[in-house]
N, C-alpha and C positions, 0 to 999 in steps of 0.2 A: 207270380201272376203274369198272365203274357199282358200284351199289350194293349190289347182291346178293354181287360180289365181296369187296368191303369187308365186307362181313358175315361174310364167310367167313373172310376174314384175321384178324377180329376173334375169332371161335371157335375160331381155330387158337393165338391168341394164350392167352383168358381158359379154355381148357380143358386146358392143360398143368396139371401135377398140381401147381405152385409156387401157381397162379396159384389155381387151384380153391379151395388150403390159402388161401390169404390174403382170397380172396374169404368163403370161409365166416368165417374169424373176423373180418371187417368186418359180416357181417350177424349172426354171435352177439354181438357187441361192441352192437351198433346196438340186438337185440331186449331186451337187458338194460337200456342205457340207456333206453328206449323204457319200460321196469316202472316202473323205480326214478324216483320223482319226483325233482326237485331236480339230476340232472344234465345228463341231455339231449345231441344229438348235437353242438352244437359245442364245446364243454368238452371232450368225447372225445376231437374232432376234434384240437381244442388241444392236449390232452394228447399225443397219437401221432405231432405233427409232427414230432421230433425223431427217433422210432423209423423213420417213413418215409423218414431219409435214408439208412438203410443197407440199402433195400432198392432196387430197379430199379423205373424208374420206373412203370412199366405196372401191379408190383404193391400198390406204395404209394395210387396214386389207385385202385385196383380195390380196396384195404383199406377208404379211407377213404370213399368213394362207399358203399360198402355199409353203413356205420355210419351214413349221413345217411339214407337209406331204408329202412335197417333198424329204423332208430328208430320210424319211421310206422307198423310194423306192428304194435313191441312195444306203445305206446302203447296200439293199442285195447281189449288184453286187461285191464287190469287198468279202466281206464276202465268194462267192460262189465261185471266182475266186480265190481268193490268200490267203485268209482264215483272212484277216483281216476287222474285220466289222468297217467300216466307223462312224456308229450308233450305242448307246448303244443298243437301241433295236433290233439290228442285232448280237449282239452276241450266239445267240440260232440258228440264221440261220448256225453258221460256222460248228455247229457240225453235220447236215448231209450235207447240203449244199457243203461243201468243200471237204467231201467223194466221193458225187456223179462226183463231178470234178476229181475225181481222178483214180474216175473207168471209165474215156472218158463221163459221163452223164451230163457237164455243160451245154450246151444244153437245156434239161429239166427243171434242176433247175431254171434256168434265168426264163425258157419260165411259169413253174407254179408258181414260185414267183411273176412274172408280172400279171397272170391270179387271182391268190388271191387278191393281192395287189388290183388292177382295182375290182374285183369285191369286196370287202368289202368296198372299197373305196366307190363306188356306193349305194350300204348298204343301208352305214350308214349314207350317205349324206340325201337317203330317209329315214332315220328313220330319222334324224333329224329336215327333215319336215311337219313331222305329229307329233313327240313328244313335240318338243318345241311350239308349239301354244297353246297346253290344258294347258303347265308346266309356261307359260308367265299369264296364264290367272289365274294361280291358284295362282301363286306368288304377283299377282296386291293385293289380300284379304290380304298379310301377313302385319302386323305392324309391330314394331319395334321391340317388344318382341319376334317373328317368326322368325324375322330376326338374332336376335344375338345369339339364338338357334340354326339358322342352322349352322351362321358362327362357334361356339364354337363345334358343331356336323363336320363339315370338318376341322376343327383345328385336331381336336382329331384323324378322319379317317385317316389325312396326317401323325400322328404321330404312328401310325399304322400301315401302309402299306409302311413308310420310311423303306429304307434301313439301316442297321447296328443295332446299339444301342438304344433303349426305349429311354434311359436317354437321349441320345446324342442329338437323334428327336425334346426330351422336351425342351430341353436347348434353341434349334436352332431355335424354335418357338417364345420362351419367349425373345428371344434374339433382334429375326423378332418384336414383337408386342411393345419392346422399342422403338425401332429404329423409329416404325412406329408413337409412339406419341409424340417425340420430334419435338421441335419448339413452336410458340405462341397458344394456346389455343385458339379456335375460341369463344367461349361463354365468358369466362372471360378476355381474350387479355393476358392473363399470358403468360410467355415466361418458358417453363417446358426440363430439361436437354440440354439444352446449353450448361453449362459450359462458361457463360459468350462469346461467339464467336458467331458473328453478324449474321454470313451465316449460321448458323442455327433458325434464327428465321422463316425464311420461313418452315425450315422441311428438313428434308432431302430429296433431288434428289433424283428418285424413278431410273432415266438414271442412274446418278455417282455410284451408288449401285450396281444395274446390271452389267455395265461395269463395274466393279472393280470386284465381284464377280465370272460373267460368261465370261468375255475378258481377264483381265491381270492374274487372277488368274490362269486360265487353261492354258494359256500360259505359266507361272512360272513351273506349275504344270507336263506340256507335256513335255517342256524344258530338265528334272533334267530324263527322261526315254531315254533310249537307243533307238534310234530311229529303227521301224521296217525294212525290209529289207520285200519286196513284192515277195512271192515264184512264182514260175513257173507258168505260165498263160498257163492251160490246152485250149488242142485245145477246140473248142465252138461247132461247130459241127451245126446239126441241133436244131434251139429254140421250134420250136412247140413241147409241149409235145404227147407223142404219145394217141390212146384212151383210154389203159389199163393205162396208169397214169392219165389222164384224171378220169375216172372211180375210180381210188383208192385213186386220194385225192379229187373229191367232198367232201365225208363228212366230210376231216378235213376244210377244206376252210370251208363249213357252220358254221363246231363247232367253229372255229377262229374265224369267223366271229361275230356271236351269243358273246362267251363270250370277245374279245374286247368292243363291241360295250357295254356292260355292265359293263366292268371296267377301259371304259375311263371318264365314268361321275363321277365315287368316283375319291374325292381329294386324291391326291398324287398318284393317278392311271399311264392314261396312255396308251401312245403306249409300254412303259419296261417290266411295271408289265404283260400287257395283252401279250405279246409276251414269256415269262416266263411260266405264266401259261397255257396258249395253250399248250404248248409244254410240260409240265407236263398231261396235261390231256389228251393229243394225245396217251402218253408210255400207258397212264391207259387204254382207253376204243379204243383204234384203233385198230379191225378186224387182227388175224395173217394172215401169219405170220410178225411179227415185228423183223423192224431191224435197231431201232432206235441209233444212232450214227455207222453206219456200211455204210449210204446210202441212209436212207428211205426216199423218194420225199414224206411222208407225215409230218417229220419231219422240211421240209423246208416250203407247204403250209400253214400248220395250223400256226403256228409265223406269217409269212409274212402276213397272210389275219389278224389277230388278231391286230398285232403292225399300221396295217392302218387302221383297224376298231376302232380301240382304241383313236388315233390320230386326227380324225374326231368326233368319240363323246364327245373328249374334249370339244367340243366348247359349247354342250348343256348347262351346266351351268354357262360358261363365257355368252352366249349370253340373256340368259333367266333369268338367277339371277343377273348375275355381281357375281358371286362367282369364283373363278379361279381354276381348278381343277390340275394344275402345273404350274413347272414357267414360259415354254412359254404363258399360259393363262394369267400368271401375266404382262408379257409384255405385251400381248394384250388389256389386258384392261390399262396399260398406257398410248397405243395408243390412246384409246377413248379418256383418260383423257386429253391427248395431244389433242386434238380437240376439246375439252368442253366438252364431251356427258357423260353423267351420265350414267353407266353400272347398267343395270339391265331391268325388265320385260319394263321398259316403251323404252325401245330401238324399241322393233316389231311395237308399234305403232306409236312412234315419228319419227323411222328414217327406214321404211318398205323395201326404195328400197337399203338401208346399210344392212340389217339383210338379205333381201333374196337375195340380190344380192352376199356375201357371199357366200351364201348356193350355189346357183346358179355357180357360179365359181367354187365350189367344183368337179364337173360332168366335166365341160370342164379341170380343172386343171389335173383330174385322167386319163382323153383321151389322154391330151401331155404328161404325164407324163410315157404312153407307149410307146407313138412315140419315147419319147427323149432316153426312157432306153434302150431298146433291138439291135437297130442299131447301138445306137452309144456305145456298150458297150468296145470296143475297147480305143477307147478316153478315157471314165471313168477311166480306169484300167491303163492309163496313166500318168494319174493325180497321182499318187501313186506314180511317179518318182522325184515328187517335194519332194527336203527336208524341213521337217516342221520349219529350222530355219531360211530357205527363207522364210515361211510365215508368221512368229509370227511379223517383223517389221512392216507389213500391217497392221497387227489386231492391234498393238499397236496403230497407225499412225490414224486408224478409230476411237477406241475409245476415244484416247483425243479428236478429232476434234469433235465427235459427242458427247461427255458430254459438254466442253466447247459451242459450237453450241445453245442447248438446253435454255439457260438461258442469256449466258455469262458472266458466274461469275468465277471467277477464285477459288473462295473456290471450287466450283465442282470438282475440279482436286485434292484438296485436301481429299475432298470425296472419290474419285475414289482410288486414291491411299492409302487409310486407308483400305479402301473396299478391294483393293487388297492384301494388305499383309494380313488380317484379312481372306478372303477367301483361300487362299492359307495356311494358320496355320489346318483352317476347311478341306483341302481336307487330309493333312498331320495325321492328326488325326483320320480321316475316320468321320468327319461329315459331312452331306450332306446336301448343302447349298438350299434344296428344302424346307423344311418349315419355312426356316429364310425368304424366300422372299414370300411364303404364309404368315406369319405371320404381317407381314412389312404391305402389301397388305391388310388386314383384319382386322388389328390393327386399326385404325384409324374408320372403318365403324363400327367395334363394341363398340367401345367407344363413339360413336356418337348416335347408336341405344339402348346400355345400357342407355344411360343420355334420351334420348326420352322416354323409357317406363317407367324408373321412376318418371319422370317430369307429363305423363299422369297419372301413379297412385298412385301419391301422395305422393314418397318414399319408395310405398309397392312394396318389392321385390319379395311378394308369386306372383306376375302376372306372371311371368316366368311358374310358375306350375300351375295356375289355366284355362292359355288359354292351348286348347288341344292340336294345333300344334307345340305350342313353349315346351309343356311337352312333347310331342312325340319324338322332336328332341336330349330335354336333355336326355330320357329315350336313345334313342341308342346310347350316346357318352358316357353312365355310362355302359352299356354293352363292349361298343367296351375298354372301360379302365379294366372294369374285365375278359374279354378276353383274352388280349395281357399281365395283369398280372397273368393268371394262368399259374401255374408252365409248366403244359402240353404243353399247347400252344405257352408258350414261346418260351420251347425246339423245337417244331415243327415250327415256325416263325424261329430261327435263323439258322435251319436246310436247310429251304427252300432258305434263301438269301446265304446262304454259296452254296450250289448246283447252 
């Protein structure tokens, strides 16, 4: 089927009235956490992994997809309104975004962050369905040795492009890829770091990890902060932006667009990193006169269109490799696993009207996701009046129920809460619990695709470098390590995350 087909099958899929229902409360779920500081979409995510097993699978990932983009949108409105971003990837929106609120222009702001947003959204939905069918088809050729080059090639990229400390990244990886091979050894039935305790023979909960991590931690974490206080909510005024703003941020909305959509598919990417740099690249090459942190509507487009372009091409390599490019991708592919389905290229073909029916819901999700922001922005900015220590007993309340849920083991609880003080040590520390749960994630398929290609060649380790794909991938992770170790680049990395 070409591609237009697929499209269609996808729409036949994500427009049944099940799927519609599910899709909209992914992106209402998304646009609230998107308000509400302090939770954010993978916590959510976290939280509803358990509720998504009793749905079919097409509408689970169509639920939770829409809470991860849905977020990006909630984000902007409070960011532009009261100057507190909801979303991490909203914090680049507050510094013109909240100016222009302050000179009477919230109006604009709202109405061009919505217009970016909707249009990169849309994008990259279509780049997503023209890229991922050549990238499923090129991945079907890759073996075992391709495979744990790439995985060890986005290990590396996630420790890269992590925030903070080299070392800390490395740790948090190495830490991820323990974690991930405890329990009994499937080839030899060996039971490997246990520490003698039963409830790790099966492995570790991939849920009790998450929730401990992304639920109790950031709870502990938001807890011990002086809770914000919601400034002045400037009047709103007219939303449509006018033609001359119109006219002056097209081209950051393309350039957002454009370089999202290319650093949502690098691990450890993203809607953060792509909203960051847009906005770096807007001061550089954006037409004067410039007045960027004073006001400038292109300093709010180019993020906005970027951090949802970014968002959406996550999926390209969760859905076409089974590679996670963050940790709500991590979650997502739990989801599969929570349904049986083996994440990777055979997903387009095994399960067609799951893969495009995603995609497919992408297009209507970014349509409500208009309707629900700009009317009801009132409501949103409301939500802001709840204290987060009325919320934190919810969140608690969901994740035991939905770790325990998952298995019904009562070790998981003990999981989770290991999990939690252990994450909450990592946020106090400034580690970023992003490629401990990449590594977690990847730990396992690479140790599985290591023992395959040595089993195929005989013990000879040189196959890593003799096939060309699997050398190509190590060549760019030996770059991307002398990179991030020269002196230059260092200073110029720790310069960029501190800004």
């Amino acid at each position: 089927m070409d591609v237009f087909s697929n499209i269609a099958l996808g729409f036949h899929v994500a427009l049944s009235l099940q799927n519609i229902g599910y899709c909209f409360i992914g992106v209402l779920l998304g646009t609230v956490v998107g308000v509400l500081p302090g939770i954010g979409p993978v916590t959510t995510v976290a939280m509803l992994l358990p509720i998504s097993f009793t749905l079919t699978p097409e509408s689970a990932l169509i639920m939770l997809a829409g809470i991860y983009y849905g977020a990006q949108y909630g984000g902007s409105t409070t960011a532009i309104l009261v100057n507190i971003p909801g979303e991490a990837s909203s914090v680049v929106t507050t510094i013109d975004g909240h100016k222009m609120a302050g000179l009477g222009r919230a109006g604009p702001a709202l109405g061009i962050a919505a217009i970016g947003s909707f249009f990169a959204g849309c994008t990259s939905t279509l780049l997503i369905s023209f890229a991922a069918p050549p990238l499923a088809a090129v991945a079907l050729k890759f073996g075992p040795s391709e495979y744990f080059s790439l995985m060890v090639c986005g290990l590396i990229a996630a420790i890269v492009l992590a925030r903070g400390s080299v070392v800390k990244a490395i740790a948090m990886v190495v830490i991820g890829l323990l974690l991930g091979i405890a329990g009994t050894d499937i080839n030899s039935g060996i039971r490997r770091f246990t520490f003698d305790f039963r409830g790790l023979a099966d492995g570790i909960e991939f849920v009790a990890l998450s929730m401990g991590i992304y639920g109790l931690a950031d709870v502990a974490y938001n807890l011990q902060k002086t809770e914000e206080k919601a400034g002045l909510v400037h009047e709103i005024g007219r939303i449509w932006p006018s033609w001359a703003d119109l006219k002056l941020s097209t081209p950051s909305i393309l350039r957002g667009t454009a370089l999202g959509s290319i650093l949502g598919v690098l691990p450890g990417g993203g809607a953060l990193l792509a909203a960051f740099a847009a906005y770096t690249l807007e001061k550089k090459v954006a037409k004067p006169p410039r007045h960027f942190g004073e006001g400038d509507i292109r300093g709010v487009a180019a993020p906005e269109a970027a951090n949802n372009a970014g968002a959406q091409t996550s999926f390209i390599p969760m859905l076409t490799l089974g590679i996670p490019s963050n940790p709500t991708m991590a979650l997502m592919i739990g989801a599969l696993m929570i349904h049986g389905i083996s994440p990777g290229p055979g997903v387009m073909n095994e399960r067609p009207e799951m893969f495009w029916g995603i995609i497919a819901s992408m297009w209507i999700g970014n349509l409500m996701l208009v309707i629900l922001n700009l009317p009801l922005v009132g409501l949103w900015v409301k939500l802001l009046s709840v204290p987060y220590r009325l919320l934190f007993p919810a969140i608690i309340v969901f994740c035991c129920i939905g770790t325990y849920a998952v298995n019904r083991n009562p070790f998981d609880m003990y999981v989770m809460a290991f999990a939690a003080v252990f994450g909450y040590l990592c946020l106090k520390l400034d580690c970023e619990p992003a490629p401990l749960i990449l590594g977690f994630v990847l730990g396992p398929m690479m140790e599985e695709n290591l023992r395959r290609t040595l089993l195929l060649s005989r013990g000879d380790v040189s196959i890593l470098v003799t096939e060309p794909i699997s050398l190509g991938f190590l060549i760019i992770s030996a770059l991307l390590l002398l990179v991030v170790a020269a002196p230059f680049i260092r200073r110029k990395r720790e310069e960029a995350l501190r800004e």
